[in-house]
C-alpha positions in Angstrom: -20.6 -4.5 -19.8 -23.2 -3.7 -16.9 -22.9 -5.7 -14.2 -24.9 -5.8 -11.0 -22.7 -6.2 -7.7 -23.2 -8.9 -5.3 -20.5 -7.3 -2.6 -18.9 -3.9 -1.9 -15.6 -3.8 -4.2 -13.5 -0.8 -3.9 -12.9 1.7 -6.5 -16.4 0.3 -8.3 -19.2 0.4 -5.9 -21.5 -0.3 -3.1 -23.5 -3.8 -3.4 -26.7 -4.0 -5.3 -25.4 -0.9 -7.4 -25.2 -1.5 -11.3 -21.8 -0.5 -12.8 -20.2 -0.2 -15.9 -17.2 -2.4 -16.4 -14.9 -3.9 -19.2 -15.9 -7.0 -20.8 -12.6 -8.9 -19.8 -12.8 -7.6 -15.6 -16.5 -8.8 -15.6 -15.8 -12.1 -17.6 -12.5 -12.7 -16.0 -13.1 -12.0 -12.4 -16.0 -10.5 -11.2 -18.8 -13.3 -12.8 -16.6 -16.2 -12.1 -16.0 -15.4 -8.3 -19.7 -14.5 -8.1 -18.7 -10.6 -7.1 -21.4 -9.8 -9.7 -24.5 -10.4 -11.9 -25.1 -9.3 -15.6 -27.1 -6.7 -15.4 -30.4 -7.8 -17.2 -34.4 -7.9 -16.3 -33.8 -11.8 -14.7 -30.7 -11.1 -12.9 -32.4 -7.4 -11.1 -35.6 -9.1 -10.1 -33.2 -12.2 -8.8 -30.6 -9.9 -7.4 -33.4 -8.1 -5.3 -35.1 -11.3 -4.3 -31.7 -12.2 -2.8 -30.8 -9.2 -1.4 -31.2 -9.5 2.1 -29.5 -12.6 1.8 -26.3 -11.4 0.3 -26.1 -8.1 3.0 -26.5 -11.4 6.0 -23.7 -12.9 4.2 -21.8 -10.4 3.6 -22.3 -8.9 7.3 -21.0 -12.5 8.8 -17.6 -12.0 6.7 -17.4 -8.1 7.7 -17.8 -9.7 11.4 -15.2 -12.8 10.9 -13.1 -10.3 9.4 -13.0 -8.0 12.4 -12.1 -10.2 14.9 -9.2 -11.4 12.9 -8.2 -7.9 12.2 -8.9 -7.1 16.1 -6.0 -9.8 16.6 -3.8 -9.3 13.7 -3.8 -5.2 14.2 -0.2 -3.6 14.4 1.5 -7.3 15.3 5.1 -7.4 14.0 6.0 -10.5 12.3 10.1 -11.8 12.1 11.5 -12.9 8.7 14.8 -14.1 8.2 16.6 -13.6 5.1 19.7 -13.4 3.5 21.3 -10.1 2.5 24.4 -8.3 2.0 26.1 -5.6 3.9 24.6 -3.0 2.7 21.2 -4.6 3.8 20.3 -5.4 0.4 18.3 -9.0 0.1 19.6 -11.5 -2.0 16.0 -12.3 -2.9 12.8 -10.5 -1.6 9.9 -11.1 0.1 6.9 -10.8 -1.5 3.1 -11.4 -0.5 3.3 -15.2 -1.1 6.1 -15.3 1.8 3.9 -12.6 3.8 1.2 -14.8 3.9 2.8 -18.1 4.6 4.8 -16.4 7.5 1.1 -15.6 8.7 -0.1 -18.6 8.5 2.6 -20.1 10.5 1.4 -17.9 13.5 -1.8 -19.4 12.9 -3.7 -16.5 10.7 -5.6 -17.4 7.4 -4.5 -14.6 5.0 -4.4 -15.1 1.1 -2.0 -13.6 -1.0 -4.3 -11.5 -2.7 -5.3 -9.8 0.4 -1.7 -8.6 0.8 -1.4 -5.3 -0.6 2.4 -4.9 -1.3 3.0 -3.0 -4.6 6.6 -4.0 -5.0 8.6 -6.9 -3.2 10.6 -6.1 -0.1 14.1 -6.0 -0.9 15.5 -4.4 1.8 16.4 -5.3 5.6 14.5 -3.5 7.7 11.2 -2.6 9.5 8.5 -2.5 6.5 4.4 -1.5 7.1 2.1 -3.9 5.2 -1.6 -3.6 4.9 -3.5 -6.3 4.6 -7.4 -6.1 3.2 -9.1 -9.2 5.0 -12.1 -7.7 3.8 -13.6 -5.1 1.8 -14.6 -2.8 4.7 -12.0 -4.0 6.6 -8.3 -2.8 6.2 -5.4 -3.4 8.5 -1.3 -2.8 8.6 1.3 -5.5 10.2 5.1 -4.3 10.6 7.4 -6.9 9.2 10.7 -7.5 11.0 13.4 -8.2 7.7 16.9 -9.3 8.9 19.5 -11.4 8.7 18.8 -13.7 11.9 15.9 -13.0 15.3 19.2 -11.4 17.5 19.3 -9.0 14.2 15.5 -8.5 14.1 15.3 -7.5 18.0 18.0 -5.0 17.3 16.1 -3.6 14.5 13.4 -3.8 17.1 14.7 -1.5 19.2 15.6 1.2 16.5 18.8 0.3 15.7 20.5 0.6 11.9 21.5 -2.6 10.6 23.1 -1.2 7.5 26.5 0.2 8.6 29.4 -1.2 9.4 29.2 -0.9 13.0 25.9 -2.4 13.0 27.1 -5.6 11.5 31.0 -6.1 12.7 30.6 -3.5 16.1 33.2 -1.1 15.1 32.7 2.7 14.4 34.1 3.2 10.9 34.5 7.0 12.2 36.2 6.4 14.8 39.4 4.7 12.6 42.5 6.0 11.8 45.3 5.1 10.2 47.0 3.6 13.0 44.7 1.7 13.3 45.9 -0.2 10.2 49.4 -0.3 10.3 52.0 0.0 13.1 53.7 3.8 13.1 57.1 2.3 14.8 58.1 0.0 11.6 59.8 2.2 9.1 60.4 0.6 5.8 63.2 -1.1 4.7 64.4 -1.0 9.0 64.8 -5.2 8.9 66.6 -5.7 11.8 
């Protein structure tokens, strides 16, 4: 199906330009959220009639999205999780959590603006980028750890995934003394 586009989309096209899309991505997404037109005699003469209308509107959302992204720009945001010693999650995070851990810091995001592929299910320092609009692109670090004295740690480039990350002792330095007492010789019961 031709469709004429109302907004810049990525990986389709600049607005006003007329694109050739399936029948379900124009029926499903772009005509319902009003991303796009049909492209037919009515719709080009209405489309261009519009136009400087659509590029205003579409300049005041490039602009409100800048200033959030001037804000929101390399921030590193905490979350606290549960994981096991290996620093493996016993969940994940994905981009429903992202956004509701941005919007308790007081940032509007939607979900679909996160772009995170696969969940987090590692602890660790993770880059997230974050599309508030379609010109404008961003990246947040997230903070995953176990609890906030774990997430400054991480902070400060410190491994949380070893054993003398989480119990403070250097599993190198052990030895076998260290695990049994070298004077008792077996069967001495005295």
């Amino acid at each position: 199906m031709d469709v004429i586009l109302l907004e810049r989309i990525a990986k389709l096209g600049q607005m006003g330009e007329t694109v050739k899309v399936r029948d379900g991505f124009a029926r499903n997404y772009l005509l319902p959220l009003g991303k796009a037109l049909r492209a037919n005699a009515a719709n080009k003469s209405r489309f261009e009639s519009e136009r400087a209308t659509l590029e205003a509107r579409n300049l005041e959302r490039k602009s409100e999205a800048q200033t959030v992204a001037d804000t929101l720009n390399d921030k590193s945001f905490v979350v606290v999780r549960s994981a096991g010693e290996t620093g493996q999650l016993y969940g994940s995070v994905a981009a429903r959590d992202i956004a509701e851990v941005l919007a308790a810091e007081g940032y509007n995001v939607g979900r679909n603006q996160i772009d995170l592929n696969n969940p987090i299910k590692t602890i660790g320092l993770h880059k997230v980028v974050i599309h508030l609009h379609a010109e404008v692109e961003i990246s947040i670090t997230l903070n995953v750890a176990r609890s906030a004295e774990e997430a400054e740690r991480q902070t400060k480039g410190e491994s949380l995934t070893s054993a003398d990350a989480i119990y403070g002792v250097d599993e190198d330095a052990l030895k076998a003394e260290d695990f049994f007492q070298p004077d008792d010789e077996f069967g001495d019961d005295e």
